[in-house]
N, C-alpha and C positions, 0 to 999 in steps of 0.2 A: 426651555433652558433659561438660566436667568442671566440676566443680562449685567454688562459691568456700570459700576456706579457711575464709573468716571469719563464714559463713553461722550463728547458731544459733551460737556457740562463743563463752562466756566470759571461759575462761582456760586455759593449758597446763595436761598436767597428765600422769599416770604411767599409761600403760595396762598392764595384767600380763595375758600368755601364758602358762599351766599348764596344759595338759589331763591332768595327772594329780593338780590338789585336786581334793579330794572337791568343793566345791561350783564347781567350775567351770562356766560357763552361757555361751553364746553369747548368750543374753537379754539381758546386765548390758553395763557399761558397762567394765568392766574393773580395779575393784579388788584391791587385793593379798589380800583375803579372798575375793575370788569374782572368781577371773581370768577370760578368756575362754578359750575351749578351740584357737581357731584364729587364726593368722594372719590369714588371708580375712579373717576379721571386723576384725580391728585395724584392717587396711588400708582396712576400708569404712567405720569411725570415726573415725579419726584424723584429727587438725586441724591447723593451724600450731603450732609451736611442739610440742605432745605427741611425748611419748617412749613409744616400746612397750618393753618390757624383755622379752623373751623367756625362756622357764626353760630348761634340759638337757631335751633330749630328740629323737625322732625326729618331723617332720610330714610327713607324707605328702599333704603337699595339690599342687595346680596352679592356673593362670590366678589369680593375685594382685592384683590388678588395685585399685593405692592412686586412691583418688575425690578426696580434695579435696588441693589445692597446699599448702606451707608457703611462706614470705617465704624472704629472703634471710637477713634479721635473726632469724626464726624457724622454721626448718626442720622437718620430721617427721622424727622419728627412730624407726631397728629397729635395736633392739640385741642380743645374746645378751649375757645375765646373766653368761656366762664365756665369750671366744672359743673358736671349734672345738668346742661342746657344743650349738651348735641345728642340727641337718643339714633342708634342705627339701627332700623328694625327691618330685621330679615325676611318678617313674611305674617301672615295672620297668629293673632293670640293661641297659643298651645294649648290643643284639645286631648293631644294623642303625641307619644313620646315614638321617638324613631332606635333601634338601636346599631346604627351607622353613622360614622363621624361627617358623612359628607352630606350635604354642602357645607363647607367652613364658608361662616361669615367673612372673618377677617383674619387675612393673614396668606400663611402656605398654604400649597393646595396639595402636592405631592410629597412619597417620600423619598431619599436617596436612593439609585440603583444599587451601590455599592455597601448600603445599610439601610434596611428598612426602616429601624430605628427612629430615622432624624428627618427631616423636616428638607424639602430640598430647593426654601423657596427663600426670599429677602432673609438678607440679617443685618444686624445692627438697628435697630428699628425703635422708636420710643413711641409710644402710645400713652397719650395724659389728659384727664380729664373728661374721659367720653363714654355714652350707655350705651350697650348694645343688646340688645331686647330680641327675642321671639329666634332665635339664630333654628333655621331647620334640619340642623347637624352639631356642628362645634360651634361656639362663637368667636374666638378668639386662636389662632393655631400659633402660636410663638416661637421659633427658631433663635437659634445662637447669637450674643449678646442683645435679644431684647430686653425693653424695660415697660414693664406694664403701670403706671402712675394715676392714682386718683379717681382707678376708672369702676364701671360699674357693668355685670354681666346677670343678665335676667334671663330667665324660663327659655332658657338653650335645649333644645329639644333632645342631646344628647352632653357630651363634655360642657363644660364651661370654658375652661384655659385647659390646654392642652401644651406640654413646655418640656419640648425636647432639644438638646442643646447646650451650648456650655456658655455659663456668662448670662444668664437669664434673671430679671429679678421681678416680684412680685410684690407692688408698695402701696396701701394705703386703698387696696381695690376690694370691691364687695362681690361675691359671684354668690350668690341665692336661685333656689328654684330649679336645679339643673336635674335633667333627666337622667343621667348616669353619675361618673363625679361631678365634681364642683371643680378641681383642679389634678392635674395630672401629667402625667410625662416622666422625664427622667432623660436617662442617657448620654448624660454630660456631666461636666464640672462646674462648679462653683454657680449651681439654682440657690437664690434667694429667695424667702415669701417672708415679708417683713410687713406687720401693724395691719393684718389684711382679712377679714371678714368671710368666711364658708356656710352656708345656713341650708337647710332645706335639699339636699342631694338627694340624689337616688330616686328621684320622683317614678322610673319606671320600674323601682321596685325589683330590680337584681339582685341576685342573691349575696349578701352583705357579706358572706365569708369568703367569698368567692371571687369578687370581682371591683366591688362598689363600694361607696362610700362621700364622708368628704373628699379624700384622696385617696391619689396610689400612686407612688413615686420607686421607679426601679431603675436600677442599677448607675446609682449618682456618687462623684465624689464629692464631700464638701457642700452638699447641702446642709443650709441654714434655713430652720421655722424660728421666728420669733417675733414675740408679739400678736400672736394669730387669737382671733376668737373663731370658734367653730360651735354650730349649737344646732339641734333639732333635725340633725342627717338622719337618712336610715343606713344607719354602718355604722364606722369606727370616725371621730372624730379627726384623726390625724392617723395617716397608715405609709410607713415606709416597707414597704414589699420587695426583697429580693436585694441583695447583692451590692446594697448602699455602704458605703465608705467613709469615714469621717463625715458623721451627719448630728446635728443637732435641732434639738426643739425646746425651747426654753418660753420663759415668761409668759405663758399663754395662757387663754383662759375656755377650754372646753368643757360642755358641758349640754346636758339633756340632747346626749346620743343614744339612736331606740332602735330595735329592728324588730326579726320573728321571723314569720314564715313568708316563704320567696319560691320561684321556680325556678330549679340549677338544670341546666341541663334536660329539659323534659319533666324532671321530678320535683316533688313539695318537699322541701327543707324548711324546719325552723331552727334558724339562727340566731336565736335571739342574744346569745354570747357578743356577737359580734357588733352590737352596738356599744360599740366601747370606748374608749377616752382616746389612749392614745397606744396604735402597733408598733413596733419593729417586729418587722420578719425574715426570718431567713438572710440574714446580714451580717459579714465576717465583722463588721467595725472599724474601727473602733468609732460607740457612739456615746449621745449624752443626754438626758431628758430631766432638765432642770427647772425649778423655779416655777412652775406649774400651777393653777388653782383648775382642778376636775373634779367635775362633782354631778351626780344625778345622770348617770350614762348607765344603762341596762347591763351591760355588761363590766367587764373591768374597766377600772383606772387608766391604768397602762397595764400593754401585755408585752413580755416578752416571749417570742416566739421562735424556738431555732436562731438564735442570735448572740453573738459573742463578743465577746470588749464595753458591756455596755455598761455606763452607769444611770441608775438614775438618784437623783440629791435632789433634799430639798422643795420637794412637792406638796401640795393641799392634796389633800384627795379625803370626799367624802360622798357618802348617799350613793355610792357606786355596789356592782353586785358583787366583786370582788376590790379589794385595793388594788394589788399587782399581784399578776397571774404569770406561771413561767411556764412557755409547753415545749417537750421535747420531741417531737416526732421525726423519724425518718423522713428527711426529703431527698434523699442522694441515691438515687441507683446503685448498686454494685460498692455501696460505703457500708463499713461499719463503723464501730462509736470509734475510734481508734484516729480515721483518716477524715472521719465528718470535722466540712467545714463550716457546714449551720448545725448547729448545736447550741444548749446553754451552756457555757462555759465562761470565765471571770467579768461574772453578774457580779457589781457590787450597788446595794441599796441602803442607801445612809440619811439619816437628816429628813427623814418624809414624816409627815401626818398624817394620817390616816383614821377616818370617825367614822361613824354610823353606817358602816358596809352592809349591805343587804342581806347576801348570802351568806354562805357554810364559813369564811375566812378570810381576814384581811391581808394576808400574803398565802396563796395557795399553788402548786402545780397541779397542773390538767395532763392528759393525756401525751403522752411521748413513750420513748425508749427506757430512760431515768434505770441506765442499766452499770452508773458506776459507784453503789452503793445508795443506802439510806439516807445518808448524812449531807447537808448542802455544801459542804467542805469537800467532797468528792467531785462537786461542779464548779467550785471555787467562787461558790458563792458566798457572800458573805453580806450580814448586816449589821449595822454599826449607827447607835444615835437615834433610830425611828423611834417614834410617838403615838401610841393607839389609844382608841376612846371609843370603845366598843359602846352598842345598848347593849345594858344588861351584864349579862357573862357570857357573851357570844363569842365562839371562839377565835381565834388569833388566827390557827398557823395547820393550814392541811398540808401534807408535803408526804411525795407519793402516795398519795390515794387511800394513806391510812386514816381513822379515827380523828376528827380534827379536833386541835387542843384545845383546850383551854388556858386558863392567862399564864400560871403558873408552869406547866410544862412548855409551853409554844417559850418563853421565856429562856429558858432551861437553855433550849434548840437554837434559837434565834443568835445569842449571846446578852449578857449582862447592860449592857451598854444601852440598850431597847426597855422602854417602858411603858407603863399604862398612867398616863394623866389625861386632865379633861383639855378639852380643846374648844377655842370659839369655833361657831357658824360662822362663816364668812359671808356666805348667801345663804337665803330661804333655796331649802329642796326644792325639787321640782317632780310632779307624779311623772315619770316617763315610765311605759311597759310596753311590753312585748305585743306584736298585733299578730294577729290573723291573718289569711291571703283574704277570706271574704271582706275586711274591711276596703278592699281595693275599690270594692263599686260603692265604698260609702263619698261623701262629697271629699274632698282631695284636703281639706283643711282636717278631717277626724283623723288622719293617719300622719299628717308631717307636721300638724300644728300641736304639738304634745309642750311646746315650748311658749306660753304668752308672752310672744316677744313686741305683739305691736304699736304699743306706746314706745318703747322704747328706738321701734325703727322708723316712725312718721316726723321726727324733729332733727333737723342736722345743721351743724354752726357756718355751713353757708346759707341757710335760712337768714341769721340775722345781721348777714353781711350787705342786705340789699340797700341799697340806698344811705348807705354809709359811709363816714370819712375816717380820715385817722385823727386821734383826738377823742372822740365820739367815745361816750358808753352806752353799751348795749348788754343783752344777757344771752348767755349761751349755753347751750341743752348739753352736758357731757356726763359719757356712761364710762369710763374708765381714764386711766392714766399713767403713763409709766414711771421710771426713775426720778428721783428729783435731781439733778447734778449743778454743779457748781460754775460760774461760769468765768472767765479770767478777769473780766473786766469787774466785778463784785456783782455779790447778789447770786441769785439761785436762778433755775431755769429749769419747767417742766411741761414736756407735752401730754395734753390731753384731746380727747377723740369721741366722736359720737357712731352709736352705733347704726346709725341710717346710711349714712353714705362712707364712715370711717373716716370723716374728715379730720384731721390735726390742726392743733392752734397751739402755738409754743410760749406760756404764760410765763411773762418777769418776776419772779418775786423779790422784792427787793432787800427784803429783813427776815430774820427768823420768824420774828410773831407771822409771816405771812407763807411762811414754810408749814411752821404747825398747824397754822388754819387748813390748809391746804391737805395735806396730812389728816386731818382728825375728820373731813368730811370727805373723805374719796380716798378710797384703799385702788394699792395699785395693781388692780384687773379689771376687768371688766365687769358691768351690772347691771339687770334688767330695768332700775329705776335712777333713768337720768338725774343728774343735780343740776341746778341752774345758778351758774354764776357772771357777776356782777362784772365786767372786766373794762378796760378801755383801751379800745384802740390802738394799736402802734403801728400796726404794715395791715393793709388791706389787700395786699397781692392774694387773692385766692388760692393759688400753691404754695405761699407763705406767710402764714396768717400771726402774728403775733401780738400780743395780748399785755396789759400788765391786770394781775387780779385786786380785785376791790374788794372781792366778800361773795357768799351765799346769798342767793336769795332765799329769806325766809319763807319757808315750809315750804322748801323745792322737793323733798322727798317724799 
């Protein structure tokens, strides 16, 4: 049973991790002269409001398991003393994936009696700064209002983050390598996963329409994706499944999502569909999937799936096998079309791009009911604005299963508003395809490395924070960048991020000319070929890193 925070407990205060001072002790309480030797133990003292501060080094422990809550107002905090310097490693390098969530490295252990749902261990909890490596179940189990910051989850033999809960956020963390998802949960309100890095899921190779993926997020309200890259999963890059509420996924950049054939249940499925950008499924709504750059996922773009209130606006989407895919299937016992609450129903898709689609149609429906006429006005569907740039004369627009158009009738269908101009590449394609189960016993790079991502992931801008002051120029490796905004004091201000650890550095720009530089060399998504920029120093705090920019360095591309 968990215990109360405020039990026996004074006041916050600084607990210190060092198992290599000399007088370190598990005995003590955790002073800066006689740290504690172990995590474990932090977590079996620690109280509202306390801060752990973590040294450099490697821990080799499991089953973490924090005892008392923090408030809302006062959170517990584990922090590593310098990001990407405390590695937690649960157990030997992963040979062989488990599909059972336990042992959880860090975090809950159990779930609620009275909801199996939730999580029934600490909350309030912030975790910043720290890797946790080789986990022989879940690595990270995160309960209501945690904040997961800066941190890093490797080759998790099954989930990566697991985030069930209300009040949860996800910021600036990299989860790669995971045996099942990458990230998952649900069952609360207001989950956040903000500027945070998914790669490489599915390592055990579950059946990607089924089960897996980068994520699966069911039955949330008010969940917020934005800013997320996702790349090289076997599944769908971003998947909301079941019964999500007021949810969004904007600004993000997914991309070379691949599946094929899996084992469901006993039997060989290929699903190769289901490597896809980005799902809603089976979700009353109302939802919104904005602002988007997807591209080179085996399957669709985005799918909607049995889901209703959604918009999607203003997307990239290209080298996908469909752009947007709509399916209507019966998921409701004892429903007809009449009382179904997952259904397609007032889809509106406006403002998107869409080029070089692979397959039969760049807006197609797949398989459902699609039992209230022909016409997409019957599902109150409607498009309004999209942009197509087919190869060739490839056609447009399959819609129930007939004959798929070409430019001129798909036009006709769609409405006036819709047209065919050419459109930039924003990235170089990427070959992603469909695998085999036999590639399973090929080396583990032939089947989830479809993506060359590793120059891009061996460079990160705390690299070249070592031994540096403020003042100091230095040059810093970045693969994407967001908004540029304004700031009150004058001048601009924009963060940008590397794709190895996802670290943020928030650059000054002080003048236009240093907006449009900024601007003409770094579009704002993410990209497999770093730029290296000139910048100088102004906060050296590793969780707040700020920059003024100087320039390019020449031929960083």
């Amino acid at each position: 049973m968990l215990l109360s925070a405020l039990a026996g407990h004074s006041a916050a205060r600084v607990i210190w991790v060092d198992p290599t001072h000399a007088s370190a002790t598990d005995g003590g309480i955790g002073l800066k002269a006689q740290p504690l030797k172990t995590i474990k133990r932090a977590a079996a003292i620690a109280r509202a409001g306390d801060v752990v501060t973590v040294l450099p080094g490697e821990y080799r422990e499991k089953d973490i398991e924090i005892v008392f809550s923090g408030t809302r107002a006062q959170p517990i905090v584990f922090q590593a003393a310098f990001p990407g310097t405390v590695r937690v490693i649960g157990g030997p390098q992963v040979e062989s994936y488990t599909r059972d969530e336990s042992p959880i490295l860090f975090g809950d252990r159990d779930r609620q009696a009275a909801n199996h749902e939730l999580w029934s261990g600490a909350e309030y909890i912030t975790v910043r700064g720290m890797m946790f490596e080789n986990a022989q179940g879940v690595a990270i189990a995160a309960g209501t209002g945690w904040r997961i910051e800066d941190c890093r989850v490797r080759w998790a033999m099954y989930d990566g983050i697991v985030a069930r809960g209300d009040d949860i956020t996800i910021a600036r963390t990299v989860v790669e390598d995971s045996g099942n998802n990458g990230m998952t949960g649900g069952f609360g309100k207001n989950i956040s996963i903000v500027d945070s890095i998914v790669r490489r899921s599915n390592r055990i190779g579950n059946a990607p329409g089924d089960t897996t993926g980068a994520s699966k997020f069911l039955w949330t309200t008010g969940l917020r994706v934005a800013g997320l890259v996702s790349y090289d999963n076997f599944g769908s890059g971003w998947w909301m499944d079941w019964n999500n509420v007021d949810y969004s996924v904007t600004g993000c950049t997914i991309f070379g999502n691949h599946a094929g054939e899996a084992m469901q249940k006993g039997w060989l499925v290929n699903q190769y569909w289901a490597g896809s950008g980005i799902w809603t499924e089976g979700n009353p709504g109302p939802g919104r999937i904005a602002d988007n750059l997807i591209y080179s996922n085996v399957g669709s773009g985005i799918g909607v799936l049995e889901s209703m209130d959604v918009v999607v606006e203003n997307n990239d989407i290209f080298d996908c096998g469909r752009g947007i895919e709509l399916r209507d299937v019966l998921r409701e016992d004892g429903a007809n079309d009449a009382n179904r609450i997952r259904r397609v129903m007032n889809v509106t898709i406006r403002g998107n791009r869409i080029k070089a689609w692979r397959d039969d149609a760049a807006i197609a429906t797949s398989v459902g009911e699609w039992s209230r006429g022909r016409d997409p006005s019957g599902y109150k569907v409607s498009f309004n604005g999209n942009v197509f740039d087919p190869v060739g004369d490839r056609s447009l627009l399959l819609w129930l299963n007939h004959t798929p158009l070409r430019q001129s009738p798909a036009l006709n269908l769609l409405g006036e508003s819709n047209k065919i101009e050419k459109l930039p590449t924003l990235e170089p394609a990427i070959k992603t395809y469909s695998t085999e189960l036999r590639e399973r016993d090929d080396p583990v790079d032939v089947r989830f490395r479809q993506v060359d991502s590793k120059e891009a992931e061996q460079r990160s801008i705390l690299d070249a924070l070592s031994g540096r002051a403020i003042g100091d120029t230095i040059v810093i490796p970045v693969a994407g960048r967001r908004a540029v905004t304004v700031r009150e004091y004058g001048g601009w201000t924009c963060d940008v991020y590397d794709l190895a650890a996802a670290t943020h550095a928030r650059l000054m720009l002080p003048d236009e000319a240093s907006v449009s530089l900024l601007k003409s060399i770094l579009m704002p998504h993410a990209t497999l070929k770093p730029v290296s920029l000139n910048v100088r120093l102004r906060s050296i705090d590793p969780y707040n890193i700020e920059a003024e920019l100087l320039g390019p360095v020449p031929h960083s591309r």
